[in-house]
BALOBA-1460 file (C-alpha; in Angstrom, 3 decimals):
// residues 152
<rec num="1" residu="x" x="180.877" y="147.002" z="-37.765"/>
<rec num="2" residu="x" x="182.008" y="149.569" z="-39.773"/>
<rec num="3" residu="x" x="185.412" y="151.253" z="-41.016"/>
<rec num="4" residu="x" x="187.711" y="151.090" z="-43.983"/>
<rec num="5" residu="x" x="188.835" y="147.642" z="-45.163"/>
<rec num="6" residu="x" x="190.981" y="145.523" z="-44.177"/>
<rec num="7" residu="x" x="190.247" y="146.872" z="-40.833"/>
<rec num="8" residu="x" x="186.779" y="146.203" z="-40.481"/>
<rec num="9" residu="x" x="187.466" y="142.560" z="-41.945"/>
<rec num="10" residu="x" x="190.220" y="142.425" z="-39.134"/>
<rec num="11" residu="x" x="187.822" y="143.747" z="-36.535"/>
<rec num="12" residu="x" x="185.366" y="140.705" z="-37.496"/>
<rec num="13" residu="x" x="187.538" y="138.098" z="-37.350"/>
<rec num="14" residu="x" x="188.475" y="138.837" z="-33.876"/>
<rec num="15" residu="x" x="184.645" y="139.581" z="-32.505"/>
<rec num="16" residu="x" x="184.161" y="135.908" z="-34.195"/>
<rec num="17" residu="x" x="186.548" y="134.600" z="-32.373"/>
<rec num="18" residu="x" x="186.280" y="136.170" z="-29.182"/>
<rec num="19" residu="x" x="182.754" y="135.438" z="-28.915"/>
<rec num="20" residu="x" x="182.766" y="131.851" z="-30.205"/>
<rec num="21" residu="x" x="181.987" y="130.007" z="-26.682"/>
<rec num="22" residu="x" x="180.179" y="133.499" z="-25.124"/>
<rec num="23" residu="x" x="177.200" y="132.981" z="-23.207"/>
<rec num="24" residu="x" x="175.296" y="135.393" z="-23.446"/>
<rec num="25" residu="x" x="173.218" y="136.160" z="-26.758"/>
<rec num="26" residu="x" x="175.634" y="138.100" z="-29.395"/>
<rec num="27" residu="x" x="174.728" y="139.530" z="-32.481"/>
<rec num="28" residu="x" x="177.034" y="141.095" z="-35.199"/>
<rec num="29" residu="x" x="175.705" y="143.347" z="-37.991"/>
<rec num="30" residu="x" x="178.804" y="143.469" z="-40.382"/>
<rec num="31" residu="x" x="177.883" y="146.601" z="-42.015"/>
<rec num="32" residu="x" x="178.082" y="145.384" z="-45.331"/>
<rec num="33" residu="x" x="175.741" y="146.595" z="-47.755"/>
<rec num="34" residu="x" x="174.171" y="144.047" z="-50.086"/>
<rec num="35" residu="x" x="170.827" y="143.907" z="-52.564"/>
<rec num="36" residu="x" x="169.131" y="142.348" z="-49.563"/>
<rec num="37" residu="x" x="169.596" y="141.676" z="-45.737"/>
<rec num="38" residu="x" x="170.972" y="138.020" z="-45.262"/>
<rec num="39" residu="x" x="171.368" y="136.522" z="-41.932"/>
<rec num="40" residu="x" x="172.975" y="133.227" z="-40.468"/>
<rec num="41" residu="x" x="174.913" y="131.628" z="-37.741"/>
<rec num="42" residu="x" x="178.664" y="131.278" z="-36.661"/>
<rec num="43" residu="x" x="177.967" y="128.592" z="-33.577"/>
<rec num="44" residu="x" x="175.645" y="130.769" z="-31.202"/>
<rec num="45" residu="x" x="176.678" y="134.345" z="-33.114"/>
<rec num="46" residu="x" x="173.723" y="135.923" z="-34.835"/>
<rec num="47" residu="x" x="175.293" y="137.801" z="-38.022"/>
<rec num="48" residu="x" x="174.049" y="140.228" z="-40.033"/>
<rec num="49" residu="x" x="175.097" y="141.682" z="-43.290"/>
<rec num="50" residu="x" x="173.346" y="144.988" z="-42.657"/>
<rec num="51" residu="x" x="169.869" y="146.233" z="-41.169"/>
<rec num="52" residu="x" x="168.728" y="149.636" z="-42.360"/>
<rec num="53" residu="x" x="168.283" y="152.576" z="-39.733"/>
<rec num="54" residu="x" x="164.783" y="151.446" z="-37.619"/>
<rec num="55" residu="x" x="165.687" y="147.655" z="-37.609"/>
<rec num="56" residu="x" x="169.493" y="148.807" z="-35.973"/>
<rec num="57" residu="x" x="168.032" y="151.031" z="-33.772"/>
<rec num="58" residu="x" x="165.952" y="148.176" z="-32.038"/>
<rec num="59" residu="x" x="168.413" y="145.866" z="-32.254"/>
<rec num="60" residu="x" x="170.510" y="148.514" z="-30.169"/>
<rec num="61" residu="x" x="168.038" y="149.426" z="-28.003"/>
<rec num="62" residu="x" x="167.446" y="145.864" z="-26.938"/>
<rec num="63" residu="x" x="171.320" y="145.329" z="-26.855"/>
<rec num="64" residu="x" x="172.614" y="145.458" z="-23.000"/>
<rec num="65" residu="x" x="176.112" y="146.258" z="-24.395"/>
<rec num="66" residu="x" x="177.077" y="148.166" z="-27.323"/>
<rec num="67" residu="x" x="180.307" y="146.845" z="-29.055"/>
<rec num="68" residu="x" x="180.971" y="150.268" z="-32.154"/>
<rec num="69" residu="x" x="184.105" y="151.805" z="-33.737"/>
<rec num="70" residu="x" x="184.253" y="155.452" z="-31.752"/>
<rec num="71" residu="x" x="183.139" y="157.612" z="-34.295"/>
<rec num="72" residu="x" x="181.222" y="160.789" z="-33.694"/>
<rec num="73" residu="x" x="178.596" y="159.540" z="-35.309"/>
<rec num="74" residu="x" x="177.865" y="156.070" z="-33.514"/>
<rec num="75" residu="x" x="178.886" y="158.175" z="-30.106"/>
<rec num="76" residu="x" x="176.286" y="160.349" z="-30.842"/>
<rec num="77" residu="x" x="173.682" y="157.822" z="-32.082"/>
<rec num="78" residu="x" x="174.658" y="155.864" z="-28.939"/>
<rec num="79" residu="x" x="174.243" y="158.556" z="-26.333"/>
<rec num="80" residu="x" x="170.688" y="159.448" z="-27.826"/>
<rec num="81" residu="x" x="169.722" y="155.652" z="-27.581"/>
<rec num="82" residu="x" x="170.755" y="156.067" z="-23.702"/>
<rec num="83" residu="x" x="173.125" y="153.130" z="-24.201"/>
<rec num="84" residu="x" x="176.243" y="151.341" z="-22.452"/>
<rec num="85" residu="x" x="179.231" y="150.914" z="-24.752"/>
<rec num="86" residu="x" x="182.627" y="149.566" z="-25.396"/>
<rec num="87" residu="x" x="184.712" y="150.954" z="-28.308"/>
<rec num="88" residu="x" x="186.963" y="149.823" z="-30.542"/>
<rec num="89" residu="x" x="188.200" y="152.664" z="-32.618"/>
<rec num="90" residu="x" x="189.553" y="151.697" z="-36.115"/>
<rec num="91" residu="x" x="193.426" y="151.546" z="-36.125"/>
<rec num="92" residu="x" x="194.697" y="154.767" z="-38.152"/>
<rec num="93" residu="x" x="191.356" y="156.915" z="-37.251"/>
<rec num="94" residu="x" x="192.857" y="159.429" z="-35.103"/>
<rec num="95" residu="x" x="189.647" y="161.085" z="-34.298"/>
<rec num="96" residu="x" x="188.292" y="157.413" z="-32.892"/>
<rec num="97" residu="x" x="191.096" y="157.314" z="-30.730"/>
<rec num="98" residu="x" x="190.785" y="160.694" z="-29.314"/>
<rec num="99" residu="x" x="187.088" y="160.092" z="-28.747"/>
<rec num="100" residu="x" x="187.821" y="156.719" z="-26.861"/>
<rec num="101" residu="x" x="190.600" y="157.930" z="-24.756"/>
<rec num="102" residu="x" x="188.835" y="160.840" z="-23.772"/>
<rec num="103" residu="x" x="185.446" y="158.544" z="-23.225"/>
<rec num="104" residu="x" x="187.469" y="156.520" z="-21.010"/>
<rec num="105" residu="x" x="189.152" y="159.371" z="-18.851"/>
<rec num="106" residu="x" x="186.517" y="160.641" z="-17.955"/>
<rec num="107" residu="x" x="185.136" y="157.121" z="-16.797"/>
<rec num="108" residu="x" x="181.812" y="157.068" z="-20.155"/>
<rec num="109" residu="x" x="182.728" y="154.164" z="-21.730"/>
<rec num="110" residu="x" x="185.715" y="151.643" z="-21.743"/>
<rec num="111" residu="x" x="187.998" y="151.156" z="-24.809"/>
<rec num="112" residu="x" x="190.724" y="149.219" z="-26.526"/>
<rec num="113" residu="x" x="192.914" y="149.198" z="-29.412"/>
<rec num="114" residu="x" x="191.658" y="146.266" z="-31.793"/>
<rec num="115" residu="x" x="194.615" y="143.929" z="-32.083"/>
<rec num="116" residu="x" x="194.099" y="143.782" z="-27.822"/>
<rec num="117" residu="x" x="190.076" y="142.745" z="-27.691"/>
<rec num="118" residu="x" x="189.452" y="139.854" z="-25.045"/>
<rec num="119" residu="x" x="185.771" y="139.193" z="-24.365"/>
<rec num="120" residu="x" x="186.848" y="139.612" z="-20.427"/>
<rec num="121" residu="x" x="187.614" y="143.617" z="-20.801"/>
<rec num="122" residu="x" x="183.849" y="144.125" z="-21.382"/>
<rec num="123" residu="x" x="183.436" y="144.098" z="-17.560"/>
<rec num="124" residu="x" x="184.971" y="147.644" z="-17.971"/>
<rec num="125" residu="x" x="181.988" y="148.722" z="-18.543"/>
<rec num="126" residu="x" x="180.464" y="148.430" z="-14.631"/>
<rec num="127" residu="x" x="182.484" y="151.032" z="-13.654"/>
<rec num="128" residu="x" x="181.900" y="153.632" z="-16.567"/>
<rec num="129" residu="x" x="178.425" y="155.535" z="-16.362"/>
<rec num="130" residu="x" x="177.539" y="155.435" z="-19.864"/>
<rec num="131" residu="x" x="176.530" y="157.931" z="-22.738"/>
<rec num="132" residu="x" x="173.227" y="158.646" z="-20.889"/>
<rec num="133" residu="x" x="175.103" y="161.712" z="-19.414"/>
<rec num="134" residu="x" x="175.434" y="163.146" z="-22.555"/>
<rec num="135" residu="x" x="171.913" y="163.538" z="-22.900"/>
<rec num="136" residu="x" x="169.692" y="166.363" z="-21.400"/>
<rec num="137" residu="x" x="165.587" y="166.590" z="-21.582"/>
<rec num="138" residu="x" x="165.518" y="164.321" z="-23.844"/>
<rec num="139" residu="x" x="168.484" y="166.205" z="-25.882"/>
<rec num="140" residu="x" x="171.790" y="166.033" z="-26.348"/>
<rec num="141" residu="x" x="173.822" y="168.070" z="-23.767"/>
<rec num="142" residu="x" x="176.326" y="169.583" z="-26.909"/>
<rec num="143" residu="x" x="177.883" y="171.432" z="-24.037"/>
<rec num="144" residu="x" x="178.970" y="168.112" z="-22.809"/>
<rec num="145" residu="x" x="179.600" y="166.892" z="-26.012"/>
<rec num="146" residu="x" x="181.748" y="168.938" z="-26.929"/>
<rec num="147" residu="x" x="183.395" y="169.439" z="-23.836"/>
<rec num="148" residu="x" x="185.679" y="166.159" z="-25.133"/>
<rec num="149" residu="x" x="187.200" y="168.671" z="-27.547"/>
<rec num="150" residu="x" x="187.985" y="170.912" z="-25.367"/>
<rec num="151" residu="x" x="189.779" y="168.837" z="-22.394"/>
<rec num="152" residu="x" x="187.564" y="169.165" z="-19.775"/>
């Protein structure tokens, strides 16, 4: 979770609710920043205050599904981590909602606006190929990075 506040708050509350009765195993890092890492349980959620840079990366990395704001950043962080995704850009972030339209065109990874979430739109994702294609040798492709930018 990330983003400006109250949207990230916002974004939360609906995961929480969303994934209440989810089978599967769910965990949410909250991207809050705190003195020390604090962890607990809403019903079956796992949540997490924050996890530094190695302990996020394995969490991803053993994550089938990736739920992340659309930022350059994550997209890129994502794509190197050869992962599926769905995003949820933050509500005012143009940028986000470029990159997740654009994502979603050109069938990547599936997107929705926050206030819309359901739990049932992550089967979106079976019919997008994923960030892998973004990634070359071992690389990112910038070339096909950037190619969002430039409409093609």
């Amino acid at each position: 979770m990330s983003g400006p506040e109250p949207q990230r708050s916002l974004l939360e509350t609906k995961l929480l609710k969303e994934f209440k009765n989810y089978e599967a195993k769910v965990v949410l890092v909250r991207g809050i920043v705190e003195k020390e890492e604090v962890v607990y349980y809403d019903h079956a959620i796992k949540i997490i205050n924050f996890l530094k840079a190695k302990p996020l990366e394995k969490l991803i990395l053993q994550s089938d599904i990736v739920i992340a704001r659309s930022g350059y950043t994550t997209l890129m962080d994502l794509a190197k981590l050869n992962k599926k995704a769905f995003f949820i850009p933050t509500p005012g972030q143009f940028e986000q909602q470029y990159l997740a339209k654009r994502l979603m065109a050109h069938h990547i990874a599936p997107y929705c606006q926050q206030r819309h979430f359901k739990v049932e739109q992550l089967k979106k994702i079976d019919f997008c190929s994923g960030l892998n294609h973004l990634v070359f040798d071992g690389g990112l492709c910038f070339t096909s990075v950037f190619s969002l930018f430039d409409g093609k």
